[in-house]
Backbone as XML, in Angstrom:
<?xml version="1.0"?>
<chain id="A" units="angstrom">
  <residue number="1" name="UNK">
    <atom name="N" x="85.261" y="5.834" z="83.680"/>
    <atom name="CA" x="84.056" y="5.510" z="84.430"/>
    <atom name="C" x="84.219" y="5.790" z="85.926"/>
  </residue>
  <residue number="2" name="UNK">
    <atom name="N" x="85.288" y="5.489" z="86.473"/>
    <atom name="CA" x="85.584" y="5.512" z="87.941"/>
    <atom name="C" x="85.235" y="7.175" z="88.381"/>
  </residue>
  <residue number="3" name="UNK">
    <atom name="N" x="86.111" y="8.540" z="88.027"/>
    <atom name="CA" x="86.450" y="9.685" z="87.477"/>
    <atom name="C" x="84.728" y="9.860" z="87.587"/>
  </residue>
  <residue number="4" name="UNK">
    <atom name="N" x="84.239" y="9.212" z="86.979"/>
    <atom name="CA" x="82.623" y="10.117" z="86.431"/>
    <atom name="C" x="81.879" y="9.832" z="87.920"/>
  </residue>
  <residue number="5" name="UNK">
    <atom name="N" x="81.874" y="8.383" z="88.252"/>
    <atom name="CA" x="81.426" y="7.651" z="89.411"/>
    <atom name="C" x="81.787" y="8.739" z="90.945"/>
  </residue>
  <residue number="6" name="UNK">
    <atom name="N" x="82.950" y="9.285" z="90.735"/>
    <atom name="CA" x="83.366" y="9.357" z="91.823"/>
    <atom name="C" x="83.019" y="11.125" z="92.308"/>
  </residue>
  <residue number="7" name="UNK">
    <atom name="N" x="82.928" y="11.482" z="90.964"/>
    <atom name="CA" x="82.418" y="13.431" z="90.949"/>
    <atom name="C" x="80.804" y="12.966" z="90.919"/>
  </residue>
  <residue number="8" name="UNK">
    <atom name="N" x="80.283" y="11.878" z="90.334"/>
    <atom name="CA" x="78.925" y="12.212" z="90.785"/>
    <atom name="C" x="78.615" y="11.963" z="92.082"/>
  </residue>
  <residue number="9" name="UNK">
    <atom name="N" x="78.903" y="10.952" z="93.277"/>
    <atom name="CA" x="78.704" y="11.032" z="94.305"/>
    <atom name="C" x="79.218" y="12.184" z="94.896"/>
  </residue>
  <residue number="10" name="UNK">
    <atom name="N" x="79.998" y="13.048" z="94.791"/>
    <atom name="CA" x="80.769" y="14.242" z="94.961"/>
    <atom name="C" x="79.741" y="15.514" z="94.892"/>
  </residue>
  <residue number="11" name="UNK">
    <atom name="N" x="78.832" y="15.445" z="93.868"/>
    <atom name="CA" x="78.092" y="16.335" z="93.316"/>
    <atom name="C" x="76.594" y="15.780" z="94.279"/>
  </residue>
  <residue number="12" name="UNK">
    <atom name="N" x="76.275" y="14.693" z="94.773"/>
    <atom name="CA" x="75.205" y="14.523" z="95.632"/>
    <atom name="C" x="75.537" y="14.185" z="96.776"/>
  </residue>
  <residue number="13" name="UNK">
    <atom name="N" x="76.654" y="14.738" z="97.504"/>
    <atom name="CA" x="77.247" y="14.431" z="98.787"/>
    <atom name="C" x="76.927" y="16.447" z="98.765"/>
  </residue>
  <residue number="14" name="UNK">
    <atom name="N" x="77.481" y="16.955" z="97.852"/>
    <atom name="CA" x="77.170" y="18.188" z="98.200"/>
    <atom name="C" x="75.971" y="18.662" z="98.387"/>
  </residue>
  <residue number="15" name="UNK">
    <atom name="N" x="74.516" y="17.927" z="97.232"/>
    <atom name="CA" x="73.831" y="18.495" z="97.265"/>
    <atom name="C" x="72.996" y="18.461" z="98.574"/>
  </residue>
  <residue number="16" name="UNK">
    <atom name="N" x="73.297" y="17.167" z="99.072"/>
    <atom name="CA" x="72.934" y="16.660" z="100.124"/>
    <atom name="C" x="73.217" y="17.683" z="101.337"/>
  </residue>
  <residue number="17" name="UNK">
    <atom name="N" x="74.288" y="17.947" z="101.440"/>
    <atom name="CA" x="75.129" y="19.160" z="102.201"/>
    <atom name="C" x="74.033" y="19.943" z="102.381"/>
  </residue>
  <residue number="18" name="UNK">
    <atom name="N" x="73.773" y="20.610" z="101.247"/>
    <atom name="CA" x="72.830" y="21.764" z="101.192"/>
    <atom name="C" x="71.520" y="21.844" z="101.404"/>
  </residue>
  <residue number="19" name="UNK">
    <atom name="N" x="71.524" y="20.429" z="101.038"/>
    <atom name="CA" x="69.794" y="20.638" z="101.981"/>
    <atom name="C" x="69.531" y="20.001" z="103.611"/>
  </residue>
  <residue number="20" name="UNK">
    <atom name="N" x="70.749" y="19.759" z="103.899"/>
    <atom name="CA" x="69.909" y="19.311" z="105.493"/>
    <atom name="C" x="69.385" y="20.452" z="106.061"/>
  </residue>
  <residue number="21" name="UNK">
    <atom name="N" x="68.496" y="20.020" z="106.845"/>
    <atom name="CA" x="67.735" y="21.202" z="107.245"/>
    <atom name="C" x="68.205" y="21.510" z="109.268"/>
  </residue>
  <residue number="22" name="UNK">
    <atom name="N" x="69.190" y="21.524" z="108.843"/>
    <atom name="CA" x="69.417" y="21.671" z="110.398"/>
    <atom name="C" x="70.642" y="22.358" z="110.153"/>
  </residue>
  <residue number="23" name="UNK">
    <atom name="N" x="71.311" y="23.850" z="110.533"/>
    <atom name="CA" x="71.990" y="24.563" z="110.191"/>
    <atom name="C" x="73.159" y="23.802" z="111.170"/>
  </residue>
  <residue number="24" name="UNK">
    <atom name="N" x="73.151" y="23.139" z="112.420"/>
    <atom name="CA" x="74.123" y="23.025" z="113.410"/>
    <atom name="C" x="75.016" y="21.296" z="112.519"/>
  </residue>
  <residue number="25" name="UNK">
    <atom name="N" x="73.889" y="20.433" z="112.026"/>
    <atom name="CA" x="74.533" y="19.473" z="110.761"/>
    <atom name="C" x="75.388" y="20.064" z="110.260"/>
  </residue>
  <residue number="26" name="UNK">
    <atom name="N" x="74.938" y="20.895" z="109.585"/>
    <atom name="CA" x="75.750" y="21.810" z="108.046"/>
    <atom name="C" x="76.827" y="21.872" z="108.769"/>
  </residue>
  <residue number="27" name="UNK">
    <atom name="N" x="77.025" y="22.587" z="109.693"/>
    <atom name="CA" x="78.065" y="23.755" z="109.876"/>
    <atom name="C" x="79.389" y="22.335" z="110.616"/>
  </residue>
  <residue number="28" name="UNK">
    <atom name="N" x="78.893" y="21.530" z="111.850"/>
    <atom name="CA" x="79.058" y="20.486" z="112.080"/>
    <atom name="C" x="80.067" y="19.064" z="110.969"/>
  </residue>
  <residue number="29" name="UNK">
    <atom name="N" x="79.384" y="19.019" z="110.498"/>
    <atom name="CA" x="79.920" y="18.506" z="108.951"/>
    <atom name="C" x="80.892" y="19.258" z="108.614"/>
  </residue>
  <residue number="30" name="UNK">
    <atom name="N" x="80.764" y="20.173" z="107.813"/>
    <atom name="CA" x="81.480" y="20.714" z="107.289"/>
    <atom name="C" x="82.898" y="21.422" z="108.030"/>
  </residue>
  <residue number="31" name="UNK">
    <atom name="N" x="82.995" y="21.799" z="109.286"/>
    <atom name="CA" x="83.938" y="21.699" z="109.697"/>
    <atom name="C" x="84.492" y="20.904" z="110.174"/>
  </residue>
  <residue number="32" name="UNK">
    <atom name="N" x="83.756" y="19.108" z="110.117"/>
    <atom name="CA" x="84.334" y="18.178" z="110.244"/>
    <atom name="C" x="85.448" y="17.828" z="109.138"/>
  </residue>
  <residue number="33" name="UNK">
    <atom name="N" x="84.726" y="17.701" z="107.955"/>
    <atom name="CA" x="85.622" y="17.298" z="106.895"/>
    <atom name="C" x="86.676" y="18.447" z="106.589"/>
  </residue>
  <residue number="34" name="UNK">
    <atom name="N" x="87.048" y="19.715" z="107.442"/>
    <atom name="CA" x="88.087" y="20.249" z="107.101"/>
    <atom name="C" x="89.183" y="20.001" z="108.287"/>
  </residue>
  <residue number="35" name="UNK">
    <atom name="N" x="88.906" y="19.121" z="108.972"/>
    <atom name="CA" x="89.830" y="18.357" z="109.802"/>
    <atom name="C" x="89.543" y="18.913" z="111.118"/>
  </residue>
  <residue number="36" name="UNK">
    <atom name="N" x="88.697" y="19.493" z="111.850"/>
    <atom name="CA" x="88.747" y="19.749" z="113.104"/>
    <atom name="C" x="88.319" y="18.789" z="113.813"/>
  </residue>
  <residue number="37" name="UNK">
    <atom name="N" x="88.914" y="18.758" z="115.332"/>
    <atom name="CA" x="88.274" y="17.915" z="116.040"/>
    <atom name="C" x="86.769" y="17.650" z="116.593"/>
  </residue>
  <residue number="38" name="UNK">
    <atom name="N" x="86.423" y="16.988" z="117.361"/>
    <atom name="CA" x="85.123" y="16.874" z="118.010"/>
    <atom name="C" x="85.200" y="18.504" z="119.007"/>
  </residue>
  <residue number="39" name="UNK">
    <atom name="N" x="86.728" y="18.593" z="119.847"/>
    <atom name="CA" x="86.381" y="19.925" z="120.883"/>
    <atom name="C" x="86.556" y="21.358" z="120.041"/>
  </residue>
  <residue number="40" name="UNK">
    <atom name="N" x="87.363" y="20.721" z="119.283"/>
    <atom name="CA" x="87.279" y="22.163" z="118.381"/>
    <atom name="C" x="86.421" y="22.662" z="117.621"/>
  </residue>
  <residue number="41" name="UNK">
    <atom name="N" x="85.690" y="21.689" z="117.165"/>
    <atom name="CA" x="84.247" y="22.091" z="116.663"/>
    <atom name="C" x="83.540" y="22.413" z="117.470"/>
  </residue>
  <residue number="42" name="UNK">
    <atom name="N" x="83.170" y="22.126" z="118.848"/>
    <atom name="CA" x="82.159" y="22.493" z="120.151"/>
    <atom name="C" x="82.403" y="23.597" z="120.293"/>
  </residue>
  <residue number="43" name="UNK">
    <atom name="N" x="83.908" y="24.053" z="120.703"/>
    <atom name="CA" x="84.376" y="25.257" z="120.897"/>
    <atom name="C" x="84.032" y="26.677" z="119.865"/>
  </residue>
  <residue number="44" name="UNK">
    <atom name="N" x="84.310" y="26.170" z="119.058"/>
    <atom name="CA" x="83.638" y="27.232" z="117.269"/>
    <atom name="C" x="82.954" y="27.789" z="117.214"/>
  </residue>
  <residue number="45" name="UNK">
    <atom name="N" x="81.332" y="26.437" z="117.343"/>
    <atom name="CA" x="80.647" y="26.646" z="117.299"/>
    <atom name="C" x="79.430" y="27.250" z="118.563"/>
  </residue>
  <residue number="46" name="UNK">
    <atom name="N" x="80.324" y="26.836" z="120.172"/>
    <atom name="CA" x="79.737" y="27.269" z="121.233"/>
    <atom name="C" x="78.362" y="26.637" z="121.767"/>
  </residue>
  <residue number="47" name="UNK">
    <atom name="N" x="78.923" y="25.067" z="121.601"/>
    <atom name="CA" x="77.898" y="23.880" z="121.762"/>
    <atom name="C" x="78.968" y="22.938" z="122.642"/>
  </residue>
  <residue number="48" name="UNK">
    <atom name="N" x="78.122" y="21.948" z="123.363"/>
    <atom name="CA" x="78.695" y="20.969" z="123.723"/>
    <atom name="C" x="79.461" y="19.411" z="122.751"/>
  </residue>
  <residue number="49" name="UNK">
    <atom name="N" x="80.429" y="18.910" z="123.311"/>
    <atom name="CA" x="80.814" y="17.857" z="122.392"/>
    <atom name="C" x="79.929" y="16.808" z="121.828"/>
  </residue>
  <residue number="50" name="UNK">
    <atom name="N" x="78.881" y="16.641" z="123.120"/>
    <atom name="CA" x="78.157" y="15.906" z="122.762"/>
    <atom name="C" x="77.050" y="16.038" z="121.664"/>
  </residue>
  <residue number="51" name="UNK">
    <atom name="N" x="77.105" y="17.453" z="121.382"/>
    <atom name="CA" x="75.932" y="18.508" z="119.966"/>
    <atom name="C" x="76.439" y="17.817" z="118.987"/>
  </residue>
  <residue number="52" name="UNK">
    <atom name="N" x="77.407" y="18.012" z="118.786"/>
    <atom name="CA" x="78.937" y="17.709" z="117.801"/>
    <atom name="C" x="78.610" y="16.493" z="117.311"/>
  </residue>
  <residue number="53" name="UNK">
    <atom name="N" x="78.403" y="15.369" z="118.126"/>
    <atom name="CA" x="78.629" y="13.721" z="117.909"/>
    <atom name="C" x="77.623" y="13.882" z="117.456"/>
  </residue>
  <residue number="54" name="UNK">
    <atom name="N" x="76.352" y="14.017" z="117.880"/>
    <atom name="CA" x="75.383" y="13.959" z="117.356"/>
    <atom name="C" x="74.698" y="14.360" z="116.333"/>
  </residue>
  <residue number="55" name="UNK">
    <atom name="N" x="75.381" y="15.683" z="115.978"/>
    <atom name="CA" x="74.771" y="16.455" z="114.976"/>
    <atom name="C" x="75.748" y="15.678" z="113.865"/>
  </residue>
  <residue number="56" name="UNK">
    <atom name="N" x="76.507" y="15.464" z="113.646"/>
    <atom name="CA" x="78.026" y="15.058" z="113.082"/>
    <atom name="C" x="77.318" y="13.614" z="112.451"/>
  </residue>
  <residue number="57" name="UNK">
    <atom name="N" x="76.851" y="12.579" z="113.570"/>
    <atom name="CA" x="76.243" y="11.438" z="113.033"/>
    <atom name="C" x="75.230" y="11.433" z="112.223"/>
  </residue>
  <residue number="58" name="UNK">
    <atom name="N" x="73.955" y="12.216" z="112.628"/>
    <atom name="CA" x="72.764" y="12.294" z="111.943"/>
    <atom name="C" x="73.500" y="13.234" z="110.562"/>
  </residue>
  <residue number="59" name="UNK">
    <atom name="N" x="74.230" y="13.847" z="110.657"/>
    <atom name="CA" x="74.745" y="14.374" z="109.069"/>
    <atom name="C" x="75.015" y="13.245" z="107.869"/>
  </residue>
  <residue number="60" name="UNK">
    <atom name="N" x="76.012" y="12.681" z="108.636"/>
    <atom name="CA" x="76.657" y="11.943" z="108.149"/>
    <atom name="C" x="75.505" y="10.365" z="107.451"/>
  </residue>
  <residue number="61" name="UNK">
    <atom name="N" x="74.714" y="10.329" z="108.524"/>
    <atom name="CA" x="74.055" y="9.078" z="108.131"/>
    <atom name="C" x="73.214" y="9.481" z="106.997"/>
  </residue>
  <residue number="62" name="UNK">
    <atom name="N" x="72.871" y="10.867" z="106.722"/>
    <atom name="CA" x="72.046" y="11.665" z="105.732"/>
    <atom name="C" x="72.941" y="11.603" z="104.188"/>
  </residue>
  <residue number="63" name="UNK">
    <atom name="N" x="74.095" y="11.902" z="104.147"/>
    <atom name="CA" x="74.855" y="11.945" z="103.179"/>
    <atom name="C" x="74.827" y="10.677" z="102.944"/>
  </residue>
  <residue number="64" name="UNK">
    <atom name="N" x="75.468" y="9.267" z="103.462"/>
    <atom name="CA" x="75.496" y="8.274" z="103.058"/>
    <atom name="C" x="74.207" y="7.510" z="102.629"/>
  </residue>
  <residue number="65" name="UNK">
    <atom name="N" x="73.281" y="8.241" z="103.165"/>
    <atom name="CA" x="71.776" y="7.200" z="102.328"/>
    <atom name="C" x="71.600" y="8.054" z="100.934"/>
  </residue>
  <residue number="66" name="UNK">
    <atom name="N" x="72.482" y="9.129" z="101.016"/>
    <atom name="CA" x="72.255" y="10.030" z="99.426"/>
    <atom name="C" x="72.927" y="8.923" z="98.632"/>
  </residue>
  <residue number="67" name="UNK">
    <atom name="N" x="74.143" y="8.766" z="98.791"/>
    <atom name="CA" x="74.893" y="8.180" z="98.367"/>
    <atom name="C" x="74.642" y="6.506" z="98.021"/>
  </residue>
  <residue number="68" name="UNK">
    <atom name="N" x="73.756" y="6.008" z="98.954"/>
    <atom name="CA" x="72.923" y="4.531" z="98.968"/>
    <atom name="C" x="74.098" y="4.115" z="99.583"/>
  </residue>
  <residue number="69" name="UNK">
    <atom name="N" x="74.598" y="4.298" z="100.494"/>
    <atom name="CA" x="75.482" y="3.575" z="101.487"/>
    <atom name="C" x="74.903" y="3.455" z="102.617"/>
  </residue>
  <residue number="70" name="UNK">
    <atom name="N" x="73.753" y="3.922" z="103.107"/>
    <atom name="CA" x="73.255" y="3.789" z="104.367"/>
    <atom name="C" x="72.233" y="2.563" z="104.955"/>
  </residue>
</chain>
């Protein structure tokens, strides 16, 4: 049960991924969770840190209401 529990939030954390509608989220996110920092993501992407936090939060708060954690 845990195993099933844990790939289905997995499977709507992604889908979630895919539909925000803000490409600087996506990209934001997603090179969050592959471990970069806040400047190294600014830098990447050729935004300020503060894009980053922000875009990074509103992602994040999007995934977790998928999830019903929000």
């Amino acid at each position: 049960p845990y195993k099933l529990e844990k790939e289905s939030k997995y499977k709507i954390a992604q889908n979630c991924l895919s539909d925000l509608d803000n490409e600087t989220q996506k990209s934001v996110l997603t090179l969050f969770s592959e471990g970069l920092k806040y400047d190294e993501i600014a830098s990447r992407l050729d935004i300020p840190v503060g894009t980053v936090k922000s875009s990074l939060l509103r992602a994040r708060t999007k995934v977790a209401d998928a999830l019903g954690k929000g």
